[in-house]
BANUTI-406210 format. One record per residue (C-alpha): residue in one letter; x, y, z. Coordinates in steps of 0.25 Angstrom, whole numbers, plus 5000, padded with zeros to 4 digits. Layout:
N
aXYZ
...
This chain:
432
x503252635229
x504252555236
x505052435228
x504152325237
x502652395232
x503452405217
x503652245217
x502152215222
x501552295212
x502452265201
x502152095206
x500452135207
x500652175192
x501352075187
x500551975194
x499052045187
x499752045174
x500051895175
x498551885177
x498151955168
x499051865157
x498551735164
x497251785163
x497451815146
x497951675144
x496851625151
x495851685143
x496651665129
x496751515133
x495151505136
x494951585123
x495951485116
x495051365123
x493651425118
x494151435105
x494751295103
x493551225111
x492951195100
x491651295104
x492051405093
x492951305085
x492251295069
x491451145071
x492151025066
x491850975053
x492050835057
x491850825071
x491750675071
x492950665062
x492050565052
x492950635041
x494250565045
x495050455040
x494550375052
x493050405050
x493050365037
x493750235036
x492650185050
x491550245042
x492150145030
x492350025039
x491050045047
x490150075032
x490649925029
x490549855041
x489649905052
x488450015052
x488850165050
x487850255044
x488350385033
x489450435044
x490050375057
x489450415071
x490050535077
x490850425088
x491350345076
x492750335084
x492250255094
x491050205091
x491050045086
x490049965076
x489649835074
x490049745061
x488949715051
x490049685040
x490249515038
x489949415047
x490549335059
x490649195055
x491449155069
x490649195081
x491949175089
x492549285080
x491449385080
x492249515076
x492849425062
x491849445052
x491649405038
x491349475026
x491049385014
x491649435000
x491849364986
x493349384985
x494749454991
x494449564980
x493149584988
x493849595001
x494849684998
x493749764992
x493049765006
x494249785015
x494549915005
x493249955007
x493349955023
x494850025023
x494850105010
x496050045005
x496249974992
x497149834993
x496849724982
x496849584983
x498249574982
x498249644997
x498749545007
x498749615018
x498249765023
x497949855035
x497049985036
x497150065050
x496350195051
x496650275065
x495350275073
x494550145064
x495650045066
x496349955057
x496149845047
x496949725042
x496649665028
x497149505023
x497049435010
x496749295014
x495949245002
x495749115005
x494449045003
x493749075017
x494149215017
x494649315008
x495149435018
x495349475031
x495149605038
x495749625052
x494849755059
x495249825069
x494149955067
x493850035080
x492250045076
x492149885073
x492849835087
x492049685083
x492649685070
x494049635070
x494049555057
x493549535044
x493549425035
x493249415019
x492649305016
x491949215005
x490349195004
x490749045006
x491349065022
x490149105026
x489149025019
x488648945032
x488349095038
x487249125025
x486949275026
x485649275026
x484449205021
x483449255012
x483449344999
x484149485000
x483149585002
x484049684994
x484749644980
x485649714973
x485149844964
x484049874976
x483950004981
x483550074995
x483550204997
x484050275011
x483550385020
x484250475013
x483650444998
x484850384996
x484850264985
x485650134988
x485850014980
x486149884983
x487349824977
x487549704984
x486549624990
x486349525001
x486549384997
x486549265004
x487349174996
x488649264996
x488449295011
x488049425011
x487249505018
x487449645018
x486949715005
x487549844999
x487349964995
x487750104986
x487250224983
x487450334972
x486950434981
x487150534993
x485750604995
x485550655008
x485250795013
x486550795024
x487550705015
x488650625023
x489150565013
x489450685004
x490150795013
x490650945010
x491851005019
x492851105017
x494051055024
x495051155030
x495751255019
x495251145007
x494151144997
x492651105002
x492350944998
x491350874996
x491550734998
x490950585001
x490750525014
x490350395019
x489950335007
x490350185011
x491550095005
x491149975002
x492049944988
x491449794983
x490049854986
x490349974976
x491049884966
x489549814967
x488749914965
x489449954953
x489249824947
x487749814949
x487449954945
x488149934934
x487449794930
x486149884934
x486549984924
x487049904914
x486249774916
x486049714902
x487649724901
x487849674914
x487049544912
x487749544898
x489049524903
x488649444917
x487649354913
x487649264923
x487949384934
x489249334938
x490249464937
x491349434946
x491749284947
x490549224952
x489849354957
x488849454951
x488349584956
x488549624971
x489849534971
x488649424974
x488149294967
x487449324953
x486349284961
x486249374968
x485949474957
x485749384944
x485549454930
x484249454929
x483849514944
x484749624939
x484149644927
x482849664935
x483549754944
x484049834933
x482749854926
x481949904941
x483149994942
x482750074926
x481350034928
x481150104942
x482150214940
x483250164951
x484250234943
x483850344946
x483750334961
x485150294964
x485950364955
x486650484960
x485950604961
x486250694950
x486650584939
x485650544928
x485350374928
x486050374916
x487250434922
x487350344933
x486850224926
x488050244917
x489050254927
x488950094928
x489350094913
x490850174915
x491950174924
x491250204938
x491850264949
x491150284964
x491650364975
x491450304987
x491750295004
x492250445009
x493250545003
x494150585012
x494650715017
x496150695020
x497050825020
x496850905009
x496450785002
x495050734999
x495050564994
x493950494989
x493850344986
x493350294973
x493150144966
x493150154950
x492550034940
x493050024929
x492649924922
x491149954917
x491149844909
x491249724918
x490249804927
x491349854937
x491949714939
x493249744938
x494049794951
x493749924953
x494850054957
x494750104969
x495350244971
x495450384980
x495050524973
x495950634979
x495650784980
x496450894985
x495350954995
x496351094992
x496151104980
x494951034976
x493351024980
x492750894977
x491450864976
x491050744977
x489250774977
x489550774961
x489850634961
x488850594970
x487850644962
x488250664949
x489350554947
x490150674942
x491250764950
x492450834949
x493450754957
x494550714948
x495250594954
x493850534955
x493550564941
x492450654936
x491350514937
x490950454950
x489950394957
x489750414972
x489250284980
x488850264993
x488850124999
x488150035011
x488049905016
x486649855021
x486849875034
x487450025032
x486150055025
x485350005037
x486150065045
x485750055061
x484749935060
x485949845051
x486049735060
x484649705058
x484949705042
x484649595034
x484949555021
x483449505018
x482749645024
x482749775021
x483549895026
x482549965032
x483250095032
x483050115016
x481850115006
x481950004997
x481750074983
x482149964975
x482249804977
x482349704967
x481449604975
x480249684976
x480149714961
């Protein structure tokens, strides 16, 4: 072979084997591709990310403020909602609303309940951001027209820019409704899911207010979202709260009234004229709204028609829960969360059973280490009992809702003098 056949060959060869190495990466990158395209990839466990930071505090704001039903939608990034929450008392300022409450302790209490913080009335001043909701910006006026304000920047409310906490007696020419409530406080409906809610705070024309309240004890349905099991990544599986709603003077109600439920003869005892709190009984309302002797009523429909016994939660006895009300009572409430290898749950303790819950309640953050540790949080929910140490081994597990919330798509057509036709009425105090 002469040296010129000796080069083309030796070039033809190395020319095939460079195809024949192009053609192996080729087909290592398109098995690479096929196998991080998603097709083979395990499913994600939380393809809509409604388990994030993010999800949780616009699931909170929106709970409060707007319609949103046991979980955000699956375009909850981008989609945007209409405020239900307050009123506009200047047309040429539509996006400022206000929300009427009886002091700064009560507006603190409600911008803690939007941003899961935990300022006092001795805050001035304080700003909550979240990537992906938005941001908000509290301020202590406390002047006789209004007690706070909250600036909103929140993606999913772009026609809320701010709110403003003010006294019954700022709106008093724009009278909430006319006509009695058709739900008072100690009613009780029953959802779709046989789940038992109470009212803890009515609507009541001469405080302004129009949207009643609502908690549960329960969480009975056949595909919970508000009580989920996962197993994060290399940690212990968890089973944890979702979704239950965070609406802190609503809770603080509720404890009041089913205390003064479970305790009535005591109650009126000590509150004779209603009055609990300055000039205000049950609900945070006018004694009038609830006087003694309409709860007195209330209380003995509750005994004589076994109400007890439908709200309570699901494996405690009447006496058990009834009880609760007579001691130190704690309620686990909103979302835990799922943050590294941490699991946090928010609680609100009342400590002062004697003065029927009264006194400012504590609101802290049970911590688990998700490594080490396997909560279970289905045992307080039904059994008011569990194994969570910084919780404590007693807890009761509430859910809460506004009226519109337990409505749900057909709240803009809610009123405070009608029914809320996606619930059975199982008890009302003005039909008895």
């Amino acid at each position: 072979m002469n040296m010129k056949k000796t080069l083309n060959w030796m070039l033809m060869a190395a020319m095939t084997m460079g195809l024949s190495l192009n053609f192996a990466a080729c087909s290592s990158d398109d098995d690479d591709e096929k196998e991080n395209d998603g097709t083979e990839a395990p499913e994600s466990t939380d393809p809509y990310e409604r388990d994030t930071e993010a999800a949780g505090a616009c699931y909170n704001i929106l709970s409060l403020l707007s319609v949103v039903g046991d979980e955000l939608p699956n375009n909850w990034k981008t989609a945007t909602f209409d405020v239900l929450e307050g009123k506009v008392l200047d047309e040429s300022t539509p996006f400022v609303r206000s929300i009427v409450v009886n002091d700064l302790a009560e507006a603190v209490d409600y911008y803690n309940s939007l941003t899961n913080r935990n300022i006092t009335t001795g805050t001035a001043t304080d700003s909550w951001k979240v990537d992906g909701v938005g941001t908000m910006e509290y301020t202590a006026v406390n002047t006789s027209a209004c007690f706070a304000t909250i600036d909103c920047n929140i993606k999913q409310l772009p026609k809320l820019t701010q709110i403003r906490m003010v006294p019954a007696s700022v709106v008093n020419l724009n009278a909430a409704f006319d006509g009695e409530p058709y739900y008072r406080m100690g009613d009780v409906v029953k959802d779709k899911d046989n789940t038992y809610w109470i009212c803890v705070r009515q609507c009541y024309s001469p405080d302004e207010n129009d949207i009643s309240h609502w908690l549960s004890f329960q969480i009975i349905t056949a595909t919970p979202t508000n009580l989920v099991t996962k197993t994060p990544n290399g940690l212990q599986t968890q089973k944890f709260l979702n979704n239950l709603g965070n609406q802190r003077p609503a809770m603080r109600y509720g404890a009041q009234l089913m205390a003064a439920l479970a305790r009535t003869n005591e109650f009126v005892a000590k509150y004779p004229n209603g009055v609990i709190s300055e000039d205000k009984g049950l609900g945070g309302l006018s004694p009038d709204a609830m006087p003694n002797n309409e709860l007195q009523q209330v209380s003995q429909a509750w005994e004589q028609l076994g109400i007890w016994d439908l709200v309570k939660p699901a494996d405690m006895s009447v006496a058990q829960f009834k009880a609760a009300f007579s001691n130190v009572l704690t309620f686990a409430y909103n979302k835990s969360m799922l943050k590294s290898n941490t699991l946090e749950q928010p609680y609100v303790r009342y400590s002062d059973p004697a003065n029927f819950f009264t006194a400012e309640p504590t609101y802290e953050t049970a911590t688990a280490n998700m490594a080490s540790t396997s909560i279970d949080m289905s045992t307080y929910v039904n059994e008011g009992t569990g194994t969570f140490s910084s919780l404590g081994s007693s807890a009761l597990v509430v859910r809460h809702k506004n009226g519109f919330n337990l409505t749900g798509a057909a709240a803009k057509a809610l009123s405070p003098t009608a029914p809320i036709n996606s619930v059975t009425t199982v008890f009302r105090f003005a039909e008895q």
